[in-house]
C-alpha positions in Angstrom: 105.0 126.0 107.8 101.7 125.6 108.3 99.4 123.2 110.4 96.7 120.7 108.8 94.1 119.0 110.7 92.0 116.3 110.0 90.1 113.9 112.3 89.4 110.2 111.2 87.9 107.5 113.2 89.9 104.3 111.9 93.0 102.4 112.8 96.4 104.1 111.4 99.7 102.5 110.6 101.7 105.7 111.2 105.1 104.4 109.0 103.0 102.9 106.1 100.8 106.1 105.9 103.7 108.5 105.2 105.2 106.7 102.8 101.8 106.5 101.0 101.7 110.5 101.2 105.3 111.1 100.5 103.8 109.1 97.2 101.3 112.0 96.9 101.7 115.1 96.0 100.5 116.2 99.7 103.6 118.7 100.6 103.8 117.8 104.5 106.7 118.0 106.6 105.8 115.9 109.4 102.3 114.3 110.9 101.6 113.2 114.2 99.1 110.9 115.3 97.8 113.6 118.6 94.3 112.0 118.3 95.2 108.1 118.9 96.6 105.3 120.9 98.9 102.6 120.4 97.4 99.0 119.1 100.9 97.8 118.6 104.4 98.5 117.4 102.8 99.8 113.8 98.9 100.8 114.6 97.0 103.5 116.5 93.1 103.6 117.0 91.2 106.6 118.0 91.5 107.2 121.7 88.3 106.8 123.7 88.4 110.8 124.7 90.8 113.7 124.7 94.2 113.5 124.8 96.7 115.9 126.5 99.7 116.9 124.4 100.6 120.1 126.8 100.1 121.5 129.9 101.1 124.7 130.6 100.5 124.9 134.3 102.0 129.0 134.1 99.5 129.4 131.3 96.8 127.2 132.5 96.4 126.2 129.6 96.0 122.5 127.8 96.6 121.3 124.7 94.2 118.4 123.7 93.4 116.4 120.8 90.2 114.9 120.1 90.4 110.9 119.1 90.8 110.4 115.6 92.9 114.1 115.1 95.4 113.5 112.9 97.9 117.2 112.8 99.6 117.6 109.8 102.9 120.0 109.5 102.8 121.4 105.7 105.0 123.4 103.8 102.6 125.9 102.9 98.5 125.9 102.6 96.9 123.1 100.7 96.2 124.1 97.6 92.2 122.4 96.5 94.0 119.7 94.7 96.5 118.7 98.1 93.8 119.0 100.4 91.7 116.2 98.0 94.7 113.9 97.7 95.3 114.2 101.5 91.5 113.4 102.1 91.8 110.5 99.8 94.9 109.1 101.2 93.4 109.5 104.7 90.2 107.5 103.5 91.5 104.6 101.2 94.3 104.0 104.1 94.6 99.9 105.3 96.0 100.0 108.7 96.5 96.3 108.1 99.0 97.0 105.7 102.3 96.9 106.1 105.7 99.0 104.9 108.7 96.8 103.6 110.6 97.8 106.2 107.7 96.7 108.9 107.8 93.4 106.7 111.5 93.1 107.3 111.4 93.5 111.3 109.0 91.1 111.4 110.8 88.9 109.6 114.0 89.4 112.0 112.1 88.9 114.7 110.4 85.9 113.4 114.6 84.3 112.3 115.8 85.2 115.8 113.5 83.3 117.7 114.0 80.1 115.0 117.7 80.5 115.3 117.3 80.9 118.9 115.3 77.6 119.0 117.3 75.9 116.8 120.6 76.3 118.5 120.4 73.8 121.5 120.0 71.5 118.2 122.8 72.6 115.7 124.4 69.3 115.7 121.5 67.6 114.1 120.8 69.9 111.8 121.0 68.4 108.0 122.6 70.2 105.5 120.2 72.2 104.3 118.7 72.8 107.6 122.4 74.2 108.5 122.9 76.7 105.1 119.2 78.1 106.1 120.5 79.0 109.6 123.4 80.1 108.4 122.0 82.4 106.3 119.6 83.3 108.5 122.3 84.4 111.0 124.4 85.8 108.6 121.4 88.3 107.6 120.4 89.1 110.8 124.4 89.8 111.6 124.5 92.5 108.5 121.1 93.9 109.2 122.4 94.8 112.6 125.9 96.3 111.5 124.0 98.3 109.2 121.6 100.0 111.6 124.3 100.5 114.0 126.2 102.2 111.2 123.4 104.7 110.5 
């Protein structure tokens, strides 16, 4: 194995960028974000200074990444070709983007509070009003067996 590094001052969605590199031919093995801070759930920015990964207070030593350091864990060194793709996945990345999977919790999150809403009111729902909750519910019921299966 063998470490990468790369610092970029933009906004990263951390889930959506790798599965744009495990689209690549970029042979990592892992990246972590050591340079940024959390927007939200799916975004980090460049943090305003260092950050502290480790402290080794035997060692006296510290561990810091500056904002926008992006460490890569790669399967061996980036051959001229890898290291290009990686550059170019770095650059043409939309943090605004979103993964399907992103799209999806959202989207459960978004039903839950509807159902929620709607419950007080189930009685007056109309027919169609009632198959959409109920299929709404009945989504969110197997979405949640099947993560709790995994």
């Amino acid at each position: 194995m063998v470490d990468e590094v790369r610092t970029v001052l933009k906004d990263f969605n951390r889930d959506l960028l790798v599965e744009e590199l495990l689209a690549s031919i970029v042979p990592f093995e892992s990246l972590q974000l050591a340079g940024f801070v959390r927007l939200n759930n799916y975004v980090g920015t460049p943090a305003p200074g260092p950050v502290v990964i480790t402290r080794d207070k035997v060692a006296n030593t510290v561990d810091e990444a500056q904002p926008g350091e992006i460490r890569f864990v790669v399967t061996s060194a980036l051959s001229g070709l890898e290291a290009a793709a990686l550059d170019a996945a770095l650059s043409s990345h939309v943090s605004t983007n979103r993964t399907a999977e992103q799209d999806r919790v959202d989207q459960d999150a978004s039903d839950w509070a509807t159902l929620e809403a709607q419950y007080p009111n189930i009685g007056t729902l109309n027919d169609t009003q009632l198959r959409q909750y109920i299929a709404n519910m009945a989504r969110l019921m197997i979405r949640d067996h099947n993560r709790a299966a995994i």
